[in-house]
C-alpha positions as CSV (number, residue, x, y, z in Angstrom):
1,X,70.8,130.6,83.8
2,X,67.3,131.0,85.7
3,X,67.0,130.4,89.1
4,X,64.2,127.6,88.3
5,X,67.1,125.5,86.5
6,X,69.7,126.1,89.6
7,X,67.0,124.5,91.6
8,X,66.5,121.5,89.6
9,X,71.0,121.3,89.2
10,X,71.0,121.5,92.9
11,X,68.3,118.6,93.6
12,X,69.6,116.1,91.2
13,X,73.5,117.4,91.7
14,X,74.4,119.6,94.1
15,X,75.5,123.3,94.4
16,X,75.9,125.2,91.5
17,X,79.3,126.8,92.4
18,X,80.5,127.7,89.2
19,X,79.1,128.6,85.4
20,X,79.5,130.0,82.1
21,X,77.4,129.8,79.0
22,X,79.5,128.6,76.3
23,X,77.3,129.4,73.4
24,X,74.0,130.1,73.4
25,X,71.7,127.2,75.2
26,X,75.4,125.1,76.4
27,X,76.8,125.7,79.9
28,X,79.9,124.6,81.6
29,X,79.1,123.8,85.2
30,X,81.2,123.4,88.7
31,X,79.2,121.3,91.0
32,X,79.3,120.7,94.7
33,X,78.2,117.2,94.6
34,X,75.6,115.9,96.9
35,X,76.6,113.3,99.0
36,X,74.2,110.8,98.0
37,X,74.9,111.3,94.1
38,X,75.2,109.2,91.6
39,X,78.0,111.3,90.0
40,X,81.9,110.5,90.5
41,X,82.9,114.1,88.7
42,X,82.0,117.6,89.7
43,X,82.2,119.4,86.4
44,X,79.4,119.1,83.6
45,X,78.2,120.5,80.1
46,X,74.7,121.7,80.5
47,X,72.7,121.8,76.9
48,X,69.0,123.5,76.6
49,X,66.5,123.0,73.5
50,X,68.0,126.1,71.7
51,X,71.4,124.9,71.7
52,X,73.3,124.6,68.1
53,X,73.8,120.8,69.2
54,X,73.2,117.9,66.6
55,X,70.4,114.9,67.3
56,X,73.6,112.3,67.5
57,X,75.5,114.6,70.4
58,X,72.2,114.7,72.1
59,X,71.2,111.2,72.5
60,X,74.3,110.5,74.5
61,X,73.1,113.1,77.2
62,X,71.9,112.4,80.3
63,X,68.1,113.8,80.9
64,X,68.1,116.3,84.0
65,X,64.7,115.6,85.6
66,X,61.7,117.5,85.1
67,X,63.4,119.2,81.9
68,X,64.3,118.6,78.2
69,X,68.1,119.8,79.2
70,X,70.5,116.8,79.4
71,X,73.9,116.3,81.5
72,X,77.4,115.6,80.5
73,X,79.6,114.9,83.0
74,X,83.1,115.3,82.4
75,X,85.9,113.0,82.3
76,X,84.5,110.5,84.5
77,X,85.9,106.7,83.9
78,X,83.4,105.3,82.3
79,X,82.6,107.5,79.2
80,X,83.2,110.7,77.0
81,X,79.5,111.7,75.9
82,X,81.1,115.0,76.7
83,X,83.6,115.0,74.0
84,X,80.6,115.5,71.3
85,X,80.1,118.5,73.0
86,X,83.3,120.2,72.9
87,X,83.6,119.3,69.2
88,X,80.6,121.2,68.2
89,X,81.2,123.6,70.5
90,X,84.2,124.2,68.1
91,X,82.7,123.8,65.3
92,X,80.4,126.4,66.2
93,X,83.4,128.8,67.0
94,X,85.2,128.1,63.8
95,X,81.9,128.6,61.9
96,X,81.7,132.0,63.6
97,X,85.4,133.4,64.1
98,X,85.5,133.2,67.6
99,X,88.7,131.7,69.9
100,X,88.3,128.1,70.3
101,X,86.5,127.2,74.0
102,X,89.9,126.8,76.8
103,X,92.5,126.5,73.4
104,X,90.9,123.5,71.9
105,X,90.6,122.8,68.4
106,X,88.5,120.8,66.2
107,X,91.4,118.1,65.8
108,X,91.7,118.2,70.1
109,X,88.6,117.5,70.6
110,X,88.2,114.7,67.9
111,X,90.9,113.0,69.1
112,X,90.0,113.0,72.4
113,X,86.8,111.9,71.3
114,X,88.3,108.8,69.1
115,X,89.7,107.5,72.2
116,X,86.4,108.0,74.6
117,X,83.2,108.6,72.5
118,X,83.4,106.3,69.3
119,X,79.9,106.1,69.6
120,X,79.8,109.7,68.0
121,X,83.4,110.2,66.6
122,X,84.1,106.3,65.5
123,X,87.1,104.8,65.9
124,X,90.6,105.5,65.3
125,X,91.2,105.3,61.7
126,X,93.2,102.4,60.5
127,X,96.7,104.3,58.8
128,X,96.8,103.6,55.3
129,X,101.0,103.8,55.2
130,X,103.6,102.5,57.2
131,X,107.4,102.8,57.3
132,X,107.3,99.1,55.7
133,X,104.9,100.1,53.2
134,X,101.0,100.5,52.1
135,X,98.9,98.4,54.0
136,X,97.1,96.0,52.7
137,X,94.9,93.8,55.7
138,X,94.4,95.1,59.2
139,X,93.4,93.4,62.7
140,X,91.9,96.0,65.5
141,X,93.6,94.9,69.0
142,X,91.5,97.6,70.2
143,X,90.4,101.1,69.1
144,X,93.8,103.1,67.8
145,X,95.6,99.8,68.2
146,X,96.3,98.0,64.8
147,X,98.1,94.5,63.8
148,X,98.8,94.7,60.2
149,X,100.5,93.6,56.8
150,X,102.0,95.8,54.4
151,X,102.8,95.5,50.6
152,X,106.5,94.8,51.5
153,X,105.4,91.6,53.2
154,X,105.8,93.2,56.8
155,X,103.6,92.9,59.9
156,X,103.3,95.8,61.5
157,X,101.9,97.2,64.8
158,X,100.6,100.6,65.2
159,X,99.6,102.1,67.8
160,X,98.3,106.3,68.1
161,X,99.3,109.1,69.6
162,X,96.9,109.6,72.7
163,X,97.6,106.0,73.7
164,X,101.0,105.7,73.0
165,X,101.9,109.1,74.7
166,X,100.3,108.1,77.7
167,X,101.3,104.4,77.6
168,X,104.7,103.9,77.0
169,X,107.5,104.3,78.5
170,X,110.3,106.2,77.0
171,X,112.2,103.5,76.2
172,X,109.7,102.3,73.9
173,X,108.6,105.1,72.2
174,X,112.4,105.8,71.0
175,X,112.2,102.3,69.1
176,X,108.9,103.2,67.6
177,X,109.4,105.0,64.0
178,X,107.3,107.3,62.8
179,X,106.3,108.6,59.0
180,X,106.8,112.3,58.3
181,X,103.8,114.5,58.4
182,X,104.2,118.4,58.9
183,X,105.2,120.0,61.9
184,X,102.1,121.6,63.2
185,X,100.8,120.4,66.6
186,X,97.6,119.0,64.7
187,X,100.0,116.9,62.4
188,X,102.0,115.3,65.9
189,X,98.0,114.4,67.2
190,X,97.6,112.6,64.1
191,X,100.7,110.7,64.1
192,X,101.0,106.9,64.6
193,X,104.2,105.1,66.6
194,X,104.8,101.6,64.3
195,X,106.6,98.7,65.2
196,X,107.4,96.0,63.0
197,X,107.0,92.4,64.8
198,X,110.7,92.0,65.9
199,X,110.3,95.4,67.7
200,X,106.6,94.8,68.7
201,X,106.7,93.1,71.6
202,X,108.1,95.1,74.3
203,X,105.0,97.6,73.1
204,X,102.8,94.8,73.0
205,X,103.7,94.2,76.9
206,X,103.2,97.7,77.8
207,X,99.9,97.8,76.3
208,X,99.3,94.4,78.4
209,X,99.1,96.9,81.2
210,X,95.6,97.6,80.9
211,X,94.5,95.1,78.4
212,X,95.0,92.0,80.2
213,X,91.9,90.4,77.9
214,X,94.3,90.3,75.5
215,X,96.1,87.1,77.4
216,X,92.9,85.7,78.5
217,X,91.3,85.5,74.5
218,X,94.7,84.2,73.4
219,X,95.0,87.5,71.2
220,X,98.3,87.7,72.9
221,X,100.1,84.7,74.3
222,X,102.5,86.0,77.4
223,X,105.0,82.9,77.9
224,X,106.0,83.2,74.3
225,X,106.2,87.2,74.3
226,X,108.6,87.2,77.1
227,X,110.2,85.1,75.0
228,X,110.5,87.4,72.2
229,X,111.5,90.1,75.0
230,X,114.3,88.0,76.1
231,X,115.5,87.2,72.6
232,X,114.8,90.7,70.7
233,X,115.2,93.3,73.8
234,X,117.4,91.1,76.6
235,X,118.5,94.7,77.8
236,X,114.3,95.6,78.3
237,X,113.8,92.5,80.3
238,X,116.8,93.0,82.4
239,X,116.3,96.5,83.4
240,X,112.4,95.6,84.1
241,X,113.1,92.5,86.5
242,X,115.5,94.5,88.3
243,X,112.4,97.3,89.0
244,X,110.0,94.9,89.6
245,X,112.5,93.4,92.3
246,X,112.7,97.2,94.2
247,X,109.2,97.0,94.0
248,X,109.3,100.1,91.2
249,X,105.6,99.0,89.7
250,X,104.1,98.5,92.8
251,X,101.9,101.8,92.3
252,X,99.9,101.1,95.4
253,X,102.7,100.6,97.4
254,X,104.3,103.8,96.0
255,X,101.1,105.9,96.7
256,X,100.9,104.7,100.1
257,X,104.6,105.5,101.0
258,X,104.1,109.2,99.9
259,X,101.1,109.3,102.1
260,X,103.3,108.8,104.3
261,X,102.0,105.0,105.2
262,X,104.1,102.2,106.8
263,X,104.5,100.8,103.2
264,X,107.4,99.1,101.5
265,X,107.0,98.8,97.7
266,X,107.0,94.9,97.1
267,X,107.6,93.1,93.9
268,X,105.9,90.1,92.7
269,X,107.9,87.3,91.5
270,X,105.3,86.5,89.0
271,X,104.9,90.1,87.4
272,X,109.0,89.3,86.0
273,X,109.6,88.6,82.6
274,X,110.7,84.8,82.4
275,X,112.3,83.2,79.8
276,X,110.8,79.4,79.5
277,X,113.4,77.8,76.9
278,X,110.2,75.1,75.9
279,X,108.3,77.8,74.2
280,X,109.3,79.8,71.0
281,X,108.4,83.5,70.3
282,X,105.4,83.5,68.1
283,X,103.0,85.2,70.6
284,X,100.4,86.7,68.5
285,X,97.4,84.2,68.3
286,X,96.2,84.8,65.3
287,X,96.5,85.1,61.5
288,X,97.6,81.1,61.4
């Protein structure tokens, strides 16, 4: 990299501290931030003109000022424009024989890419098969996260493998079932975890976690899917209240007690799973 580019990385970034050309005209870079920067990550892909990068990759780049080069940053929180990058970074490897850039492969990097970039990748695709059957109509909860109905007359809700790898709790994933692909690490990326609707709902309240637009659309309705907690999965609920009452999903609180704070983990009456005998079971809010 020339010494006129540095210049322009360390006025619109920071310090170059760290960087190695990937393929030709594609950089991965460490950056000392500046403290003023707009940035909340300090590693980047770097592409230039003569890069073997498609049009669609490069219009979800960031322009560096005063050059035709454009920015990724790297797993910040709000996008994965970086994702296109790896991806044709290994398609250009593949096309060419060499190892795959830091062990990923194609399916890696398109997976990962699913779930942050759908802009470039699109979305998780629906699966066509289930353990109940072929599936015949589909609802999107969200991207990778399907409500659907199978040819044996079964609703079904599946849910993919980065999400539900990262989202549920063991507990859950045991109940899931799974249909039988090979046994290469590529087939295990691709996999789905399916529950039918009796099993659903403990899923469907771990997903909550960080979909909580789900209650406020009515997608979801929560008094009637603790409910269907309480009736399907008593021993769930049971050992659930009894964390929440240690304070075991106080996360702050946690953090704060292995910094060391003057912090208690607290539960929160409301977080518990009720059971309100008024109300039936039926908590999916749509499809009537």
């Amino acid at each position: 990299m020339d010494g006129e580019l540095i210049t322009l990385l360390r006025y619109e970034l920071g310090d170059v501290i760290d960087w190695e050309e990937l393929c030709p005209g594609v950089y991965s870079l460490g950056i000392r931030l500046n403290p003023d920067s707009e940035y909340s990550c300090s590693e980047f892909y770097l592409v230039l003109d003569d890069a073997p990068i498609s049009r669609e990759a490069r219009a979800l780049g960031r322009p560096l000022q005063g050059t035709s080069a454009l920015l990724y940053p790297i797993d910040p929180p709000d996008e994965g424009a970086w994702t296109a990058i790896m991806y044709e970074l290994c398609k250009n490897q593949f096309a060419h024989g060499i190892p795959a850039v830091e062990s990923w492969t194609l399916t890696d990097a398109a997976m990962e890419g699913m779930e942050l970039c759908p802009a470039y990748f699109g979305t998780f695709p629906v699966p066509p098969r289930t353990p109940w059957g072929w599936t015949l109509r589909h609802k999107a909860l969200d991207n990778g996260v399907y409500w659907m109905e199978t040819d044996q007359y079964v609703e079904v809700l599946a849910v993919c493998h980065p999400i539900w790898t990262s989202e549920f709790s063991d507990g859950v994933i045991r109940i899931g079932k799974k249909l039988a692909y090979g046994s290469s690490a590529d087939d295990e990326e691709l996999n789905y975890l399916f529950f039918n609707r009796k099993t659903s709902c403990t899923a469907v309240f771990e997903l909550l976690k960080v979909r909580p637009e789900w209650l406020t659309t009515g997608l979801i309705r929560k008094v009637e899917l603790m409910n269907a907690i309480w009736q399907n999965a008593p021993a769930y609920a049971a050992a659930y209240n009894t964390g929440e009452q240690a304070g075991l999903h106080d996360g702050l609180g946690i953090l704060l007690q292995m910094l060391g704070e003057d912090s208690d983990p607290q539960g929160v009456i409301e977080h518990m799973i009720s059971l309100n005998p008024s109300a039936g079971t039926d908590f999916i809010g749509f499809w009537k």
